[in-house]
TORNU-540565 format. One record per residue (C-alpha): residue number from 0; x, y, z. Coordinates in nm, 2 decimals. Layout:
! TORNU-540565
+-----+--------+--------+--------+
| pos |     xx |     yy |     zz |
+-----+--------+--------+--------+
| NUM |      X |      Y |      Z |
...
+-----+--------+--------+--------+
//
This chain:
! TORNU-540565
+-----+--------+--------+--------+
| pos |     xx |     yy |     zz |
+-----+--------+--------+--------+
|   0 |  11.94 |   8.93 |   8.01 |
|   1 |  11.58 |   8.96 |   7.97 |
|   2 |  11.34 |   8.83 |   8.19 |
|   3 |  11.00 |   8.86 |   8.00 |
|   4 |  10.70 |   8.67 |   8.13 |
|   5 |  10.56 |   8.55 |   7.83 |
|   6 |  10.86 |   8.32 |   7.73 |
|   7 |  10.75 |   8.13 |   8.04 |
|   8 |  10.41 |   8.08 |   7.86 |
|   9 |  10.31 |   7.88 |   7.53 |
|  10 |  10.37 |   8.02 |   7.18 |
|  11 |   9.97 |   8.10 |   7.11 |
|  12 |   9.98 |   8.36 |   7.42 |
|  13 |  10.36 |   8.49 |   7.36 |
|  14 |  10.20 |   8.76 |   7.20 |
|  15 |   9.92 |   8.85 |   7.43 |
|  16 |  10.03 |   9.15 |   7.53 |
|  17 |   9.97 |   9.27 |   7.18 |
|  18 |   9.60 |   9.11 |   7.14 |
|  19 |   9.51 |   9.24 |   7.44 |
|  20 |   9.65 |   9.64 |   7.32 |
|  21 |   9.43 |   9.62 |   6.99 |
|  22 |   9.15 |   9.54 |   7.25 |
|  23 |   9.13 |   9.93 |   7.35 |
|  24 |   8.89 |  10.09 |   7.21 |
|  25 |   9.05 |  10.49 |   7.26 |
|  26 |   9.34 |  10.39 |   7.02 |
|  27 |   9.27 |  10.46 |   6.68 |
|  28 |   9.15 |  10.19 |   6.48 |
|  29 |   9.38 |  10.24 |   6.12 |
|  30 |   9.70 |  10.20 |   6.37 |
|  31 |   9.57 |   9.87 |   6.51 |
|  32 |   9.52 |   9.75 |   6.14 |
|  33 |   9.80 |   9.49 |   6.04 |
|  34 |   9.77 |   9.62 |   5.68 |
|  35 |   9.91 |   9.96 |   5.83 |
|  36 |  10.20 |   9.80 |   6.02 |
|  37 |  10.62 |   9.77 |   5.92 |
|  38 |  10.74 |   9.46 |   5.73 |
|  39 |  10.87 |   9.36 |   6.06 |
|  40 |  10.55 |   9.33 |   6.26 |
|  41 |  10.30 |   9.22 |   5.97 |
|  42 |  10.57 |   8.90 |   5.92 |
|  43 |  10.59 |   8.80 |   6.28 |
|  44 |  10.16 |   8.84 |   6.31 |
|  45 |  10.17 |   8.66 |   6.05 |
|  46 |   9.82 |   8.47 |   5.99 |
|  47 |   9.81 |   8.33 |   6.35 |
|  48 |   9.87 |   8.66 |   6.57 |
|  49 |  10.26 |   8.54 |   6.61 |
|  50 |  10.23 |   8.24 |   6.74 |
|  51 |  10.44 |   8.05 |   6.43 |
|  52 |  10.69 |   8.38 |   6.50 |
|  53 |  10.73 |   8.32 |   6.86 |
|  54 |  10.85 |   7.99 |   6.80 |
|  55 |  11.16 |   8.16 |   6.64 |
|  56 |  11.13 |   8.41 |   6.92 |
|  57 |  11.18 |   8.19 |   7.17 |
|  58 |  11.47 |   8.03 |   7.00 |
|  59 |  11.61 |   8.32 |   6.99 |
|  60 |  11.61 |   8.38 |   7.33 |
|  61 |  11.69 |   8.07 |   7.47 |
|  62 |  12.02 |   8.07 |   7.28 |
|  63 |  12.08 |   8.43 |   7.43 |
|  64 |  12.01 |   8.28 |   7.78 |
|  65 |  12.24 |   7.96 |   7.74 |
|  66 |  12.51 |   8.19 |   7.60 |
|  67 |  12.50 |   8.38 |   7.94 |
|  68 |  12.44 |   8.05 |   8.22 |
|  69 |  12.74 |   7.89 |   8.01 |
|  70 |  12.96 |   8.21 |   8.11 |
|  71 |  12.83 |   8.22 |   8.45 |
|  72 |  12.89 |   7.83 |   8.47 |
|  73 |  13.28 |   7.94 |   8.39 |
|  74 |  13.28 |   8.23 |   8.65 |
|  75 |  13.16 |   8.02 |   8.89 |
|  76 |  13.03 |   8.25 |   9.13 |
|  77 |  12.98 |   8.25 |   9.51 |
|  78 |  12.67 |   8.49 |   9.49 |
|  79 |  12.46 |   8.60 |   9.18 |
|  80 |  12.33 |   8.97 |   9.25 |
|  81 |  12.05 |   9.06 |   9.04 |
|  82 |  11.95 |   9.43 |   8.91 |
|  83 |  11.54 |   9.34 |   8.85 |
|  84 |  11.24 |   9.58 |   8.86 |
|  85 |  10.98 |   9.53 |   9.14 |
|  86 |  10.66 |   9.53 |   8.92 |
|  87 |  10.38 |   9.67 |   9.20 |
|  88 |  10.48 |   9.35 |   9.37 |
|  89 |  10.68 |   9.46 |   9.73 |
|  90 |  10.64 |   9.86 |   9.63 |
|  91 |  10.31 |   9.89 |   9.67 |
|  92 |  10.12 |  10.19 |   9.82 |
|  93 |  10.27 |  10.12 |  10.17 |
|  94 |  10.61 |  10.21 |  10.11 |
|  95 |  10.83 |  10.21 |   9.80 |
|  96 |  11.17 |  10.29 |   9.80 |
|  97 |  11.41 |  10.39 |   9.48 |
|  98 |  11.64 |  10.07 |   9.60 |
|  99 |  11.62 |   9.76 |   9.83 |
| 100 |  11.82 |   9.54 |   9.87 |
| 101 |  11.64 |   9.15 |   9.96 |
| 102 |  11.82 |   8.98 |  10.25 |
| 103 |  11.66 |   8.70 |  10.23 |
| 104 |  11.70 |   8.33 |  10.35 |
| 105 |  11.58 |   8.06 |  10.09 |
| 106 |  11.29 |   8.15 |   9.94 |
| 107 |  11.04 |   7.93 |   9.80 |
| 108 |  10.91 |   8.10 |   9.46 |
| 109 |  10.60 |   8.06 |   9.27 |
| 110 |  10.72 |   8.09 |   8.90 |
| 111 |  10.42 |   8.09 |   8.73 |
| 112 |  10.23 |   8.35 |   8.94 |
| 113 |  10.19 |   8.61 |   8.66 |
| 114 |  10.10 |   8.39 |   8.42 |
| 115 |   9.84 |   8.21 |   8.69 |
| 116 |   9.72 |   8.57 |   8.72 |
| 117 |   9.69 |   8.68 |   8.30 |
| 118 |   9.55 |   8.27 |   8.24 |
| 119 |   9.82 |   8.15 |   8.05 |
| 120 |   9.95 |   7.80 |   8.02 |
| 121 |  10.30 |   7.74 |   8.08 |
| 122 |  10.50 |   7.61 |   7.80 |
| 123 |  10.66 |   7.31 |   8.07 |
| 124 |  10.27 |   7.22 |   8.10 |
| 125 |  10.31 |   7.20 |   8.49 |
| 126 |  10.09 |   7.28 |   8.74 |
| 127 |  10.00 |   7.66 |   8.86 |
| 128 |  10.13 |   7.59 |   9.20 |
| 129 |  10.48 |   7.52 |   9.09 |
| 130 |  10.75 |   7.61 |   9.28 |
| 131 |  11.13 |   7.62 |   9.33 |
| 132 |  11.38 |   7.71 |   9.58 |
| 133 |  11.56 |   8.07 |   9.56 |
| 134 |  11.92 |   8.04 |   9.77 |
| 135 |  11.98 |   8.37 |   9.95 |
| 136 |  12.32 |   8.49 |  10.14 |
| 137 |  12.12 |   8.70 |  10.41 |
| 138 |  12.46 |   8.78 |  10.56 |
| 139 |  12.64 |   8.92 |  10.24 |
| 140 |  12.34 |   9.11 |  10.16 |
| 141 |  12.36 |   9.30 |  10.49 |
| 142 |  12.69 |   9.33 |  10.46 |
| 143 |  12.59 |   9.52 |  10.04 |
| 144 |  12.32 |   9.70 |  10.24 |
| 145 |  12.59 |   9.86 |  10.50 |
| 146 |  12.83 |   9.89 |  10.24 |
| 147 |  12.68 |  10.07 |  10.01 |
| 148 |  12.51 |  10.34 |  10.19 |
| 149 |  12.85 |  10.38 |  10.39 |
| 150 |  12.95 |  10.49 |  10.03 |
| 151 |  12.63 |  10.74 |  10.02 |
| 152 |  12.40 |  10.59 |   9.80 |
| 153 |  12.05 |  10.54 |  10.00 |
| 154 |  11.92 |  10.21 |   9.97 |
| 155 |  11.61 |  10.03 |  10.19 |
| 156 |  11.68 |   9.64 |  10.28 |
| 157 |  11.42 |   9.38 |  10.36 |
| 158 |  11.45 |   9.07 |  10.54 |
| 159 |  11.09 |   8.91 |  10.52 |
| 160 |  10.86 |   8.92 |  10.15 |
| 161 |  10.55 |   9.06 |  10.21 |
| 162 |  10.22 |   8.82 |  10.29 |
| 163 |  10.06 |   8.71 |  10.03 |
| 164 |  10.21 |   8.87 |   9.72 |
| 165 |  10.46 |   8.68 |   9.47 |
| 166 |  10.79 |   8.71 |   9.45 |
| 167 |  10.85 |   8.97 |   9.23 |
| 168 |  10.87 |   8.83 |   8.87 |
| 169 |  11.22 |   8.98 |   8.72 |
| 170 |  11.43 |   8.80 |   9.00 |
| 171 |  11.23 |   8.48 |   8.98 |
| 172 |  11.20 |   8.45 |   8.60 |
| 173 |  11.59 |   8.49 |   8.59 |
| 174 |  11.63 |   8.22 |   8.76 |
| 175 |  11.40 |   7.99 |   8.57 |
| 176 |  11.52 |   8.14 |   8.24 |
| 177 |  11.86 |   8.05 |   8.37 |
| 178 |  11.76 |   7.70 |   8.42 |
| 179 |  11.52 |   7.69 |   8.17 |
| 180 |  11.51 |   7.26 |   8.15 |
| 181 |  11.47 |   7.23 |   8.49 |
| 182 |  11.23 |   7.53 |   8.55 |
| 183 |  11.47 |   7.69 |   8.82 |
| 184 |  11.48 |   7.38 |   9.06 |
| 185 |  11.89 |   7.31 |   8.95 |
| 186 |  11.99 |   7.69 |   8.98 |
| 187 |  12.29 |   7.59 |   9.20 |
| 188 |  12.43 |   7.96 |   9.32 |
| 189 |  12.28 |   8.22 |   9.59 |
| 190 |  12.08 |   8.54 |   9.46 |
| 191 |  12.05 |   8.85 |   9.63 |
| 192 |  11.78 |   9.03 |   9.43 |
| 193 |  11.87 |   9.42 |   9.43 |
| 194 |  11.49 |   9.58 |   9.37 |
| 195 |  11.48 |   9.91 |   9.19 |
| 196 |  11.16 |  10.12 |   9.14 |
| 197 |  11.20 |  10.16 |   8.77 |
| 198 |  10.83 |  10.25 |   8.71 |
| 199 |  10.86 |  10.55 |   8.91 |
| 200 |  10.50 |  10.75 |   8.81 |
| 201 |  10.33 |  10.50 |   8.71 |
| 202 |  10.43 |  10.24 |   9.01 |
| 203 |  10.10 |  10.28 |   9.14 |
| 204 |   9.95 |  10.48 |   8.87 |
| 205 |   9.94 |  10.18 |   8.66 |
| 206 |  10.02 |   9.96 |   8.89 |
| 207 |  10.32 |   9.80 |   8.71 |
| 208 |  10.13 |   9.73 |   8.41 |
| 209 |   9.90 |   9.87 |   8.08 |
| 210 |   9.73 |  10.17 |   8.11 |
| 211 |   9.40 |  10.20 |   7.89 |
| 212 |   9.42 |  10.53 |   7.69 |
| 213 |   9.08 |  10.63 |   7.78 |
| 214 |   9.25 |  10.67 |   8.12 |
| 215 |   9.57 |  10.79 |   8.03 |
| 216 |   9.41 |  11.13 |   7.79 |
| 217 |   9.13 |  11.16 |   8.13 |
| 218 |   9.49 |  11.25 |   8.36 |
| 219 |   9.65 |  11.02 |   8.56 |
| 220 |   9.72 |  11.04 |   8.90 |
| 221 |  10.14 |  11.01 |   8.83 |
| 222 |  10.36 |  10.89 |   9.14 |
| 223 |  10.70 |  11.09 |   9.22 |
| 224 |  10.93 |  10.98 |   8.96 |
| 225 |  11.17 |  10.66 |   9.05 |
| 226 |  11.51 |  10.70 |   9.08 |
| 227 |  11.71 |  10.90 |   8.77 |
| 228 |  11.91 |  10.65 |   8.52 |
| 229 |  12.24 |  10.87 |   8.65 |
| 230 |  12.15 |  10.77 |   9.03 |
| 231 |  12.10 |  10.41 |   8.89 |
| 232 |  12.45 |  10.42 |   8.73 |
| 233 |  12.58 |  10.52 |   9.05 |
| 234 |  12.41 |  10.28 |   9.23 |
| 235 |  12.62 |  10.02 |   9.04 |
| 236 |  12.97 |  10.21 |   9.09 |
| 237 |  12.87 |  10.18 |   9.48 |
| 238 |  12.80 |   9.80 |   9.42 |
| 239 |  13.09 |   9.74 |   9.21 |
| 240 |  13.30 |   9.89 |   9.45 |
| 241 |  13.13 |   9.65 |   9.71 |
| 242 |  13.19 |   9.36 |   9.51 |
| 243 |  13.56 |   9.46 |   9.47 |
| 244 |  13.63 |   9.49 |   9.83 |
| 245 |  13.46 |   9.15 |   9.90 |
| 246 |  13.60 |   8.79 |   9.98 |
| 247 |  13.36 |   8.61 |   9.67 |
| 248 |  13.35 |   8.60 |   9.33 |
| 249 |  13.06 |   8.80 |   9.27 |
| 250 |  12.84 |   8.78 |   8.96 |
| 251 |  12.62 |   9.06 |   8.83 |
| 252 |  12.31 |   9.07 |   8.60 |
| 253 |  12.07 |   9.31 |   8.49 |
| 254 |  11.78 |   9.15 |   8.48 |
| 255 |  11.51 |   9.32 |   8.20 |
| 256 |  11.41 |   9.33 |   7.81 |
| 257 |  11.46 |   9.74 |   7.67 |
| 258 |  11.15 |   9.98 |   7.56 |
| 259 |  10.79 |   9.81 |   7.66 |
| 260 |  10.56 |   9.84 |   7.42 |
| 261 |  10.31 |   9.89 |   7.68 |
| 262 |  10.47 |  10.19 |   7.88 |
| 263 |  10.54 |  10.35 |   7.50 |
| 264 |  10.22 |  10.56 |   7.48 |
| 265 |  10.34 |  10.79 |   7.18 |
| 266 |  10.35 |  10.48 |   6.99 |
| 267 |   9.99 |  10.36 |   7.11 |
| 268 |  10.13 |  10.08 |   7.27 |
| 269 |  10.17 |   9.87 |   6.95 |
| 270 |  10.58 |   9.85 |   6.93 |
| 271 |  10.82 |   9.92 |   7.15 |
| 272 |  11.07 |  10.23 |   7.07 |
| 273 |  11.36 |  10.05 |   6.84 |
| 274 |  11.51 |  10.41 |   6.77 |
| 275 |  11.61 |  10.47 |   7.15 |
| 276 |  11.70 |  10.17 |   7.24 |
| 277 |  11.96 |  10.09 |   6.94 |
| 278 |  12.08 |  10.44 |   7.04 |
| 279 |  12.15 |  10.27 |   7.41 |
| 280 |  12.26 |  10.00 |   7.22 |
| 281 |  12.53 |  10.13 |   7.02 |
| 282 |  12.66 |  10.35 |   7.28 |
| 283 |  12.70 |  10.06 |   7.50 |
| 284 |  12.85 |   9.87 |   7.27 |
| 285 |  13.12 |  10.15 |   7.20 |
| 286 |  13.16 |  10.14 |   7.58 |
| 287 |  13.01 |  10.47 |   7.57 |
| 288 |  12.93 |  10.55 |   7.91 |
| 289 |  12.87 |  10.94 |   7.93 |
| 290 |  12.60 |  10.88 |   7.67 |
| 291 |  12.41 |  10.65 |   7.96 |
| 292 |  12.51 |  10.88 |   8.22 |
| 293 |  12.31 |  11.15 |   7.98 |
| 294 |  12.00 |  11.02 |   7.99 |
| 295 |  11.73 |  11.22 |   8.15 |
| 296 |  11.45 |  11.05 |   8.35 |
| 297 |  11.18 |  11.22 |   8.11 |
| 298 |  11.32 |  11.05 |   7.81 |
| 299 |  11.30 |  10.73 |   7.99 |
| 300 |  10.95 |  10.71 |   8.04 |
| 301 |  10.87 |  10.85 |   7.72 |
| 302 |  11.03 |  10.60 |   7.55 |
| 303 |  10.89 |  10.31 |   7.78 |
| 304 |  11.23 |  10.24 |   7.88 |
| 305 |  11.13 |  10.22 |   8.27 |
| 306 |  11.26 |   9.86 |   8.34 |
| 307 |  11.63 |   9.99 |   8.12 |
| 308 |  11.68 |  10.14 |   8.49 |
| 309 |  11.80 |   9.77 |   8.57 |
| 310 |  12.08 |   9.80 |   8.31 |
| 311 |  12.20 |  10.15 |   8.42 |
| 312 |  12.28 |  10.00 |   8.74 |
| 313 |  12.47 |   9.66 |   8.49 |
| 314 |  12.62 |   9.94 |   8.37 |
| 315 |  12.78 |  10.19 |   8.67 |
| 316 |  12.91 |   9.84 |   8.77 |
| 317 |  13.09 |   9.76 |   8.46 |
| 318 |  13.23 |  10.13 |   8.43 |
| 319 |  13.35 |  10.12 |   8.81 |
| 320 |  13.51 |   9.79 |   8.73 |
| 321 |  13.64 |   9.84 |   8.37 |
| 322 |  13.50 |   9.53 |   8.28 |
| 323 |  13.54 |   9.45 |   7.92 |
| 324 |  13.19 |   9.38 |   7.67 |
| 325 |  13.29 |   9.04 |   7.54 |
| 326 |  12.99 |   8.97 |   7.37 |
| 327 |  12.58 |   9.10 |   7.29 |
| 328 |  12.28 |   9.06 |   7.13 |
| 329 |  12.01 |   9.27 |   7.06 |
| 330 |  11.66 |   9.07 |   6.97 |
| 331 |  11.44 |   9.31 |   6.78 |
| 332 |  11.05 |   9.24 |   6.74 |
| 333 |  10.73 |   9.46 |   6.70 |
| 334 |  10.50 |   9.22 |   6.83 |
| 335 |  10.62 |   9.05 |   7.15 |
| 336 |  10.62 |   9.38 |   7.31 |
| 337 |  11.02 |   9.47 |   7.38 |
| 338 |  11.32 |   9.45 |   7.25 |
| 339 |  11.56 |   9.22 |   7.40 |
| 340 |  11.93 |   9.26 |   7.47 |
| 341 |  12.24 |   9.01 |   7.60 |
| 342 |  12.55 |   9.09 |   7.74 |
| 343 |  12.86 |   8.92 |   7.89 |
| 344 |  13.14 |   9.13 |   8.05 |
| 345 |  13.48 |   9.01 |   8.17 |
+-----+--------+--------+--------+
//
C-alpha cells in the first residue's frame, strides 16, 4: 500500500509537489510547459493544476486502501509489521542504520506533522495538533530483533523515538490511511514499524526530500548508499521465517507508492519513471522473483525508486512463505508525483 502524504491533505495541494518542481528555476522552461506534457499529465493538470484530478485520485486510492483493511479485517492479525522508509526522520546525521527495528510501547503520533511542516490543510479539517494512539508489542519486536540477526541479517532496534522529531511519516500515514474515517484513532491491531534507509545517498544529502537542480549539477555531497534491493529481499526471507516460527498471526505490509517524481532527476522531476516500475510491476505479478532479486542499487536511485526498498522486503517475505498474489493495483499519474501500487497475498 502506499502511504503518500498528500492524500492526507485537500485536493488544491494534492498536487504540490508538482507546483512547487516547476518553481525551479535550473530546469528548463519548455519541459515545465503543460503544452509539452503526455496526454496523461496535461488531463490530470487540467485547468486547475489537478485539483478536479485528485478528486478521482483520491478515489482511487481510497478504494485500493479499503480493499486491503477489508483483508486484514479477515486475517485478523495479532501484530501488523510494517516495511516503511524513515524519511530523515530517526536516521538523521547521528546514526543511520540500513534496518531498525521500533520496539516501541504505545506511541502517541502526530499525523499531520508533514503537512503542518509543507502548510497544508488536512482534508478531515482538524486541528495541526491531532493525534492518535500507535499500539506497539515491545516484547515481539525484541523477540524479530534477536531473531532475525540470529539468522544473519544485521538489523539496529530502538526502544525510545528520538526528542522532538515526528514519528516517521510511512508508518503513521499507514495507519491513518488504514483508518481513513476515523483518522487512525480506531486502528485496533499492534504495529511494529520495521525502518529501512531506502534513501541511502541522498538520506542526508537531501535530506529525505527535493533536491533543487542548481544543487544537484554544483555536486552533491552523496551518503554511502542504503541497503541493496537484494539485501532488502533478504531481509524479508529472515522476517518471514520469523513470522513462521512465531505463536501469532502475523500481518505484513509494505508500506510506499513506486518511482518519486522527485528523486527522478533524468526526468527533471516532472513524472515519476512509469517504464521501471510496470517492469517491477509485471514481474511481480508473474511471481517473478529473480527479476526483483536482479535489481541493482544504481538502477534504483536512478529511477527514483528509493522508497520501492520497502516492497523488496514485502516481497523476500512472500517468496520465503510462498504466499500466493490474490489481487493488485497499479494507480498511474504524471502529476501527483508516484505511481501507486496494491497488493494482497494469501
Amino acid at each position: 500500500m502506499t502511504h503518500y502524504p498528500m492524500l492526507a491533505g485537500a485536493d488544491t495541494h494534492m498536487a504540490n509537489l508538482m507546483k512547487s518542481v516547476l518553481k525551479d528555476p535550473d530546469i528548463p522552461e519548455d519541459r515545465k510547459d503543460p503544452a509539452n506534457w503526455s496526454a496523461l499529465a496535461q488531463k490530470e493538470w487540467g485547468d486547475d493544476q489537478g485539483t478536479t484530478a485528485a478528486a478521482s485520485h483520491r478515489a482511487q486510492l481510497r478504494e485500493g486502501l479499503d480493499t486491503v483493511r477489508a483483508a486484514l479485517d479477515d486475517f485478523e492479525p495479532d501484530v501488523v509489521l510494517v516495511w516503511g522508509d524513515d524519511q530523515y526522520e530517526n536516521f538523521r546525521e547521528e546514526v543511520i542504520p540500513s534496518f531498525c527495528v521500533l520496539a516501541y510501547e504505545d506511541t502517541s503520533v502526530e499525523p499531520f506533522a508533514v503537512l503542518k511542516m509543507l502548510n497544508v490543510p488536512n482534508v478531515w479539517g482538524l486541528p495541526d495538533e491531532e493525534r492518535f494512539t500507535m499500539k506497539g508489542d515491545p516484547k515481539f519486536a525484541k523477540q524479530i530483533a534477536a531473531s532475525v540477526l540470529n539468522d544473519g541479517i544485521d538489523i539496529a532496534y530502538s526502544y525510545e523515538q528520538r526528542e522532538g522529531i515526528h514519528f516517521p511519516h510511512a508508518f503513521g500515514n499507514t495507519q491513518i490511511f488504514l483508518d481513513y474515517d476515523n483518522v487512525g484513532k480506531e486502528f485496533p491491531y499492534p504495529v511494529i514499524p520495521l525502518a529501512v534507509n531506502c534513501y541511502g545517498e541522498h538520506v542526508i544529502a537531501r535530506k529525505g526530500g527535493i533536491a533543487r537542480f542548481a544543487d544537484i549539477q554544483a555536486g552533491e555531497n552523496l551518503d554511502p548508499p542504503g541497503p541493496s534491493p537484494l539485501r532488502c529481499f533478504q531481509f524479508g526471507q529472515a522476517i518471514g521465517r520469523t513470522a513462521r516460527a512465531s505463536d501469532k498471526r502475523v500481518a505484513l505490509i509494505a508500506s510506499a507508492s513506486w518511482s518519486h517524481a522527485f528523486l527522478n532527476d533524468k526526468d527533471w522531476h516532472l513524472r515519476p519513471d512509469t517504464v521501471a516500475d510496470r517492469a517491477l510491476y509485471d514481474a511481480m505479478v508473474a511471481c517473478d522473483y529473480e527479476a526483483w532479486k536482479s535489481v541493482t542499487t544504481r538502477e534504483v536511485v536512478e529511477a527514483g525508486q528509493h522508497e520501492m526498498l520497502n516492497w523488496f522486503c514485502l516481497l523476500g517475505a512472500m517468496s520465503e512463505l510462498d504466499m500466493k498474489l490474490e489481487w493488485s493495483e497499479f494507480v498511474e499519474t504524471e502529476v501527483f508525483n508516484s505511481n501507486k501500487a496494491f497488493a494482497i497475498y494469501r
